[in-house]
N, C-alpha and C positions, 0 to 999 in steps of 0.2 A: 632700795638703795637710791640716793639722793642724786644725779646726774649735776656735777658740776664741768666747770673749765676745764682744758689738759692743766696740767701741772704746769706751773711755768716760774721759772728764776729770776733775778738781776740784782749782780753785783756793784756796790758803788759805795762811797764813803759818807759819813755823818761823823762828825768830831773827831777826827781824826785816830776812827775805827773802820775796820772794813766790815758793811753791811749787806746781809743776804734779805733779798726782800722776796717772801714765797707765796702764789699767787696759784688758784684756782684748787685740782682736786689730787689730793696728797696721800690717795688712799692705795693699796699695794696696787688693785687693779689696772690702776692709772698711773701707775712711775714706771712703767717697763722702758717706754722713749726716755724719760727724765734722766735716770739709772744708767744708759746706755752712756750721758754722757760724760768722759773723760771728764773736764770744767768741775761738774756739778761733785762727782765721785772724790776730788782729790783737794776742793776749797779748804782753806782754812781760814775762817772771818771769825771776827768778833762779836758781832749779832748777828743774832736771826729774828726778822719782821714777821709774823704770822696771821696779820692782819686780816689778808684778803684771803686767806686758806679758804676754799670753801666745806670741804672734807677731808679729814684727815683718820688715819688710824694705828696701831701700832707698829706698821711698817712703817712708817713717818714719823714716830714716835724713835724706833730704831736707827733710823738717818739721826735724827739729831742729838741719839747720843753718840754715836760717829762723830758726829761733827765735834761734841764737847769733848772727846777724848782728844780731838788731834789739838783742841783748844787747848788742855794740859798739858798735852806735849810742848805745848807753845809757852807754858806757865802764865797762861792768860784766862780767866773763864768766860765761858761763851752764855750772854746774856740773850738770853729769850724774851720780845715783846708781839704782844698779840695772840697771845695763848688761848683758845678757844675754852669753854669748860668741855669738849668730847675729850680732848687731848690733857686737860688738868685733870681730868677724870682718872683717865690711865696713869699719867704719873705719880697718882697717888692710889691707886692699886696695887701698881709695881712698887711701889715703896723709893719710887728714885727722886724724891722731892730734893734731896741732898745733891744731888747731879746735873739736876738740871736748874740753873738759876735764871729766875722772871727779874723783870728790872724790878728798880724798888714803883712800887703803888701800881702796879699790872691785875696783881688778886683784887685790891680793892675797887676797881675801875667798875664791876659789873661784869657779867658774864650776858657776850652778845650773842645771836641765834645762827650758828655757823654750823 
C-alpha cells in the first residue's frame, strides 16, 4: 500500500463555479477524519480537482458519486478534472462512465503516475 498525504480539501471558485480541490490520500483507509467532517459530507460544488490525489479507490470513487447526485439535484453536472487512470480504471469497471463527467480533453491529457 502506497503511503500518501491525509486527505485534505478546499473549497473556492474558478469561473464562476464552486470548486473542490482534493489533495493527498483518498483511499477508504484514510477518509475516516475527512468523513467526520460535516463541510466536506454536505458540499455541493461544481467541480472536483483530482489533481493532487495521491490514492484513491472505490470509496472515493463512492464520494464522488455523492457528490454527482446532489450535482443533479442541483440540475447541474458535476465536472471531474484530474482523474487518475487508478480511478478511470474503476469508472469503467463499474460501468459509471455515463455518471461521471471528466471535463472535455482530461482522457486525452495522458495518464500521470498517481
Amino acid at each position: 500500500m502506497t503511503e500518501g498525504r491525509r486527505a485534505r480539501w478546499q473549497v473556492g471558485q474558478e469561473d464562476d463555479q464552486s470548486v473542490l480541490r482534493l489533495s493527498g490520500d483518498w483511499r477508504l483507509d484514510a477518509l475516516d477524519e475527512a468523513l467526520r467532517s460535516e463541510e466536506l459530507r454536505s458540499l455541493a460544488v461544481d467541480r472536483v480537482r483530482l489533481d493532487d490525489v495521491d490514492a484513491a479507490d472505490s470509496a472515493t470513487l463512492a464520494l464522488l458519486l455523492d457528490w454527482q447526485e446532489r450535482a443533479l439535484q442541483r440540475k447541474r453536472p458535476l465536472v471531474l478534472t484530474g482523474l487518475g487512470p487508478g480511478l478511470r480504471e474503476l469508472v469503467h469497471l463499474y460501468g459509471l462512465e455515463a455518471l461521471l463527467t471528466e471535463a472535455p480533453g482530461e482522457k486525452d491529457e495522458g495518464d500521470r503516475g498517481h
